[in-house]
N, C-alpha and C positions, 0 to 999 in steps of 0.2 A: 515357525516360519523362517527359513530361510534368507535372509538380504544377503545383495553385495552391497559392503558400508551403509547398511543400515534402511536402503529402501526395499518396498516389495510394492508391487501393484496389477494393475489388471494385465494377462497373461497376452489375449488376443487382442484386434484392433473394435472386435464389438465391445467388448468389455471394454477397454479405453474408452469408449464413447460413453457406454455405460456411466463409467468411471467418472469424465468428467463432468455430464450432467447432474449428478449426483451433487461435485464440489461446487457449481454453479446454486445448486439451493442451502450448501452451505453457507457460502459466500453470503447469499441474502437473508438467512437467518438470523447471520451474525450481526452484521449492521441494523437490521431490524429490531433486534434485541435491544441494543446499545442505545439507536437512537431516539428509543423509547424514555430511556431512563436519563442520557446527557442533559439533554437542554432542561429538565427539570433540576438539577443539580446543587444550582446555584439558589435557587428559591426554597431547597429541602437545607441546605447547608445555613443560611439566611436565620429559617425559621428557629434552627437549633442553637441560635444563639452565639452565632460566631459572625465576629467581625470580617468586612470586607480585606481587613490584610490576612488574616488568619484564614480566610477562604483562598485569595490568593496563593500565601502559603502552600496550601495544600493539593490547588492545583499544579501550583509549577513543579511541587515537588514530584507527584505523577509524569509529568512531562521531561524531567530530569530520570527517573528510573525509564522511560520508554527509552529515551537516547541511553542509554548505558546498555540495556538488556537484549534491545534487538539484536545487535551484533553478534552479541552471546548464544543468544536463543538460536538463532536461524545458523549457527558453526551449530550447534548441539544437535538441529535438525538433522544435518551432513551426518551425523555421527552415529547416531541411536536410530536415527528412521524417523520419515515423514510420523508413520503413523503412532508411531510410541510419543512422540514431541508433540504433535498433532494433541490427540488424546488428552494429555497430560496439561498443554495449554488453555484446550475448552474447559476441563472440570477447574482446573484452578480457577478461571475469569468466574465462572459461575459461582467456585465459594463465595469469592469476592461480589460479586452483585447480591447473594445470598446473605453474606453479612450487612451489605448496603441495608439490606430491607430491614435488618434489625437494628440501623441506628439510630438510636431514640439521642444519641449524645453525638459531638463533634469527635471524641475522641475514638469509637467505635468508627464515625463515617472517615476519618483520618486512616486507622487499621484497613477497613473495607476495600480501600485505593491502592494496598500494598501489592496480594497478590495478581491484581488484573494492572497496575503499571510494569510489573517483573514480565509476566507470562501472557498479555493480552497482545500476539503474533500470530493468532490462529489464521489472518488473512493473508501476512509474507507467508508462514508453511504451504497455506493451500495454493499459492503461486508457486513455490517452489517445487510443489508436487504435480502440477500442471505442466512447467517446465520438464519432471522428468518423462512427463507420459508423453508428450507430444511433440513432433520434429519441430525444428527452427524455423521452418516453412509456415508451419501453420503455427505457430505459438503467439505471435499480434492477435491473429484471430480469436483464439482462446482466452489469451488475459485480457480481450476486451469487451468480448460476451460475459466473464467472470465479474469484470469492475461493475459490466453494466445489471448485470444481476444484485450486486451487492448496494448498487445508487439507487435502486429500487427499492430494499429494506429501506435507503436512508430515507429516500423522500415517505415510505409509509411508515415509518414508525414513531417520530414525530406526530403523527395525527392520533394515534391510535395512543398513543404517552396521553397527551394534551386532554381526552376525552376520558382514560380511566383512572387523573389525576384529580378529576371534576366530581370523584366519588370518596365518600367517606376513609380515609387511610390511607387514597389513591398511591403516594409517591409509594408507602410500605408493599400494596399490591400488583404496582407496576413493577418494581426491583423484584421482588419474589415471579413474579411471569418473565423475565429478562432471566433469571439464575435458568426459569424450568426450559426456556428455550435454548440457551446454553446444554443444558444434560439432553435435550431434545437432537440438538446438535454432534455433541459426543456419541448418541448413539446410530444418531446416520453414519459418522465417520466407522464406527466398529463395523458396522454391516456392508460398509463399501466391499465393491469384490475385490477384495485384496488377495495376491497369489503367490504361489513360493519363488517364481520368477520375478529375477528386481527389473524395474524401469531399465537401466545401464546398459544391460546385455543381454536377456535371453529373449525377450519379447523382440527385441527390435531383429534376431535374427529370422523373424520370419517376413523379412523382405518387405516392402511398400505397399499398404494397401488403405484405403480409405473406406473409413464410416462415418457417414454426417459431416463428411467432409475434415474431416481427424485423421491424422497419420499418424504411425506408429513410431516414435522418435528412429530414426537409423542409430545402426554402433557409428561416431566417430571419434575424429583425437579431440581430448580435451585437455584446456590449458592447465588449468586447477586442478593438478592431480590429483589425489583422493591421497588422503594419505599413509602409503606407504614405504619411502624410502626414508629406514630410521625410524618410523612412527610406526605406534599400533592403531591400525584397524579394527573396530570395533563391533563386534559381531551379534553383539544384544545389548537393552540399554540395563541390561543389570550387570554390569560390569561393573568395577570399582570406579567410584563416583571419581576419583582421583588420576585414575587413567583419561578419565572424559575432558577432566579439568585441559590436563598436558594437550591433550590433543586438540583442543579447542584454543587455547591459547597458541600452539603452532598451526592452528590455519588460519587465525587473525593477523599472527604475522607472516605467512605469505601474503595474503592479499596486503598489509602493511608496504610491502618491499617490492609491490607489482607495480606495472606502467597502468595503474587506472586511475591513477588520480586527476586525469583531467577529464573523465567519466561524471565522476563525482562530483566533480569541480560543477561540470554544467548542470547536474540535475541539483545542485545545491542551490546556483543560480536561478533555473526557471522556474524551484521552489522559489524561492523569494520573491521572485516576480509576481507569480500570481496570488502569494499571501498578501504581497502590495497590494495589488488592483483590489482586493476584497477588504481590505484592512480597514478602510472609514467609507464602503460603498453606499450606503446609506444616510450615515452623515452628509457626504460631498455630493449627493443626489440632492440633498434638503437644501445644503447652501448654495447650490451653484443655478438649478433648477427649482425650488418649490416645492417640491415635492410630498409626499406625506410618506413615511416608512412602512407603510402598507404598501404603497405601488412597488419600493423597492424588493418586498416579501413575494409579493407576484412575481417580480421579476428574477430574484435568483431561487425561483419556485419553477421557474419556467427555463432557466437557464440549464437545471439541474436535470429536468424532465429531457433537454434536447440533447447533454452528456449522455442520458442511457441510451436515447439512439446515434450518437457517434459509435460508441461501443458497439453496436450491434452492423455499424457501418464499416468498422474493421477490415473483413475478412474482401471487401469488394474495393476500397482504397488500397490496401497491401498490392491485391493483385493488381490492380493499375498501374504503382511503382514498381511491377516486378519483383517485389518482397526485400526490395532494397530500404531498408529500415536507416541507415545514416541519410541517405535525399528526405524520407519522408519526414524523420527528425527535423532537419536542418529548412525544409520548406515550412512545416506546421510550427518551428519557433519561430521564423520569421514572420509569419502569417500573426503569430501572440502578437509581438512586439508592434506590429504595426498597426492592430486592432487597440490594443493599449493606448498607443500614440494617439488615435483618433477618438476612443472614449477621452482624454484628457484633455483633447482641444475642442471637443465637442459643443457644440454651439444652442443646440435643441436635444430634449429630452429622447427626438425618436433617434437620432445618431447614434445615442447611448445604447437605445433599444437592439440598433443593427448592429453595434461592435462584442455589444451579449453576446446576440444571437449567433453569428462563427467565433466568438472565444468562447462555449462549449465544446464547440466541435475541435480547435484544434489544441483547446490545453487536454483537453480526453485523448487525442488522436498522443499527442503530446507525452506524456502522462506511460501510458502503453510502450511509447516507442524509446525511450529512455531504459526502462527495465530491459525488453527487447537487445539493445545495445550491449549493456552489461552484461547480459546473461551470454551472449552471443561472444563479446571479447573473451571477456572472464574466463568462459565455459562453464560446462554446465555442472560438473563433479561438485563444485562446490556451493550449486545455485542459492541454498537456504543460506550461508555465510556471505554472499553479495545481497542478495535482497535485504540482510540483515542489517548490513553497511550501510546500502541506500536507503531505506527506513532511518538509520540513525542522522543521516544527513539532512533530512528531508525535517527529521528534530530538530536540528541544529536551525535549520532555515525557520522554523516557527518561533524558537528564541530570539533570531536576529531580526525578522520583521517587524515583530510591535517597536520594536527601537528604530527603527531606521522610518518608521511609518509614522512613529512622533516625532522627529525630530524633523520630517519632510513636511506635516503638519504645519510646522510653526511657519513657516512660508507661504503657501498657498493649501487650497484643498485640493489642486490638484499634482501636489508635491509628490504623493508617493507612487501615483500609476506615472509621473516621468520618472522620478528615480529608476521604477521598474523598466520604463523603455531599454534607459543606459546601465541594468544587467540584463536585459535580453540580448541587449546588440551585445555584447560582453561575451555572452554564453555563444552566439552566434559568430564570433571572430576564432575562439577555442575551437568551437567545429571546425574550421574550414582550415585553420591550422593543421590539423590534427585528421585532414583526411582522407592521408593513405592511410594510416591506420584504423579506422573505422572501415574502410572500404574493402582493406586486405583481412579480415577478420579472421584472426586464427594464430595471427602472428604476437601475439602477447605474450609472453611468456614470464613465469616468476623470475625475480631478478634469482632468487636460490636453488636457480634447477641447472 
């Protein structure tokens, strides 16, 4: 199979469609798997005899290889092909869940977390390969019937962990059902109609046309050149491991040396923000309200439930704004921040209720429109090394909240959704700085071209 730089996929725009409903039960397989097996984690690790720093430990050290790897992974995407990268990340996560189930020791569940913190990107690839199958027009649309497909495993997989943990060897049987829908997954990705024509150029020359409301990406310029002035182009991922290295290391630093940093800057922010707002929601529901932490389980149960219909709401708010993705950004952050603002001042429990109920809708709208931005600045050449990026930052943001959400703590319980007001309006002063350049999109260019 033939790529250019390394992608192939569906040839016509039926296949496209084909194509991406296909990545759409990916998407929720994968989460579904996972979410089977997380939240039990901590109570399997417990049992085995490891202490709460020693579990600690081992969590953050997973969350330290995620922020390292993604970057990596998703330039190696660009380089070798969705699908060889794709492929490659599913059966690794799987060894890894696959080892999970046979840890009878901590130092075995320690191993288990090595190759699924390296290689567990299968859901940036499958955005990045969603990005190359479908225009800029319609790609909100797609990444957010995708998320909302994938918050569907999350909300069922949880129930479905929880009930066959309640069985003799459960957490062992659970992890071994997580690996086989991992290889279950691997092999929907092989049978996808993948074609010797890449996403980039051949498909899109057969002009605009729609199925299920899917376009066929158009040829245009893109910022992110692929790399070949000076660089090798990688034409198979059996290529010397050593060429991939170099080439991947020079497209970390292009994107290094690009005007995106204040990109990143705000999706770093309005991550932080809303790892605030969730960071003691339970607790600060108990103290400030009464409450008992079941209500609050109904309620980011129901909050989650109303993110998969944002998602699905997508494709008919885009078209409202005219597919103007920096207004829809910049109105749905403001819309967080002021939703934030009125959960913290909140007086009665159903206040709380109403500023839930639209911060699903616009950290989801939110969420979508950010990638959106990036892929759109950036371009698209090297989609899998920005989502990579963004991923890592979005890590970064998980590190910085539990600090910034104790330390807001020791003040009030309503310390960390304010803190998070004053990096919303933060993140919303950068937008508005900054935009002509969101509004002109195209005009980015590597500082080395």
């Amino acid at each position: 199979m033939e790529e250019d730089g390394g992608r192939g996929a569906a040839a016509s725009p039926g296949a496209s469609a084909r194509f991406v409903r296909c990545l759409y039960a990916v998407g929720f397989l994968d989460l579904f798997g996972v979410s089977m097996v997380v939240p039990l984690m901590n109570l399997h690790i417990k049992s085995l005899g490891a202490s709460p720093t020693v579990a600690g430990i081992i969590g953050s050290l997973y969350g330290i290889m995620q922020l390292f790897s993604s970057t990596f992974v998703g330039c190696w995407s660009d380089i070798v092909g969705r699908r060889y990268s794709l492929l490659t990340c599913i059966l690794l996560s799987a060894l890894g869940y696959f080892i999970l189930g046979m840890s009878t020791t901590v130092y075995l569940f320690a191993i288990s977390r090595v190759p699924v913190g390296i290689f567990k990107h299968t859901l940036s690839i499958s955005k990045a390969l969603l990005s190359d199958l479908v225009s800029e027009r319609d790609r909100p649309l797609v990444m957010g019937r995708f998320n909302a497909a994938s918050s569907v495993g999350f909300i069922l997989g949880p129930v479905v962990g929880g009930y066959l943990t309640e069985l003799k060897d459960g957490f062992y049987q659970t992890s071994f059902i997580c690996a086989s829908i991992f290889l279950l997954n691997a092999g929907l990705v092989w049978m996808l109609p993948w074609s010797e024509e890449n996403t980039g150029n051949g498909k899109h020359k057969q002009g605009k046309k729609r199925t299920d409301s899917i376009t066929a990406k158009p040829n245009c310029d893109l910022q992110l050149k692929s790399v070949t002035n000076g660089t090798v182009v990688i034409d198979s991922p059996f290529q010397s491991p050593w060429v991939q290295i170099v080439t991947v290391l020079k497209r970390i630093k292009e994107i290094a040396c690009s005007d995106l940093w204040d990109i990143f800057l705000v999706r770093l922010l309005m991550s932080v923000t809303i790892l605030l707002y969730h960071s003691n929601f339970s607790l600060a529901l108990e103290e400030r309200f009464g409450v008992k932490p079941l209500f609050s389980g109904y309620l980011m149960s129901y909050s989650s439930s109303l993110g998969v219909l944002a998602g699905c709401l997508l494709g008919p708010i885009t078209r409202l704004y005219q597919h103007n993705t920096y207004r829809l950004l910049l109105h749905s952050s403001t819309f967080t921040c002021t939703l934030i603002l009125l959960y913290a001042s909140a007086l009665s429990i159903w206040m709380v209720v109403l500023s839930s109920t639209f911060l699903a809708f616009s950290t989801t709208i939110g969420r979508t429109c950010i990638i959106d931005l990036e892929l759109t600045i950036g371009g698209n050449e090297a989609s899998g090394t920005l989502l990579g990026v963004g991923q890592s930052v979005t890590s970064v943001g998980r590190i910085i909240a539990p600090l910034l959400s104790g330390i807001a703590q020791e003040f009030s319980p309503c310390g960390p959704p304010s803190l998070a007001v004053g990096l919303a309006l933060l993140a919303i002063l950068i937008m508005n700085v900054n935009k002509q350049k969101y509004c002109s999109s195209g005009n980015v260019k590597l500082k080395n071209q």
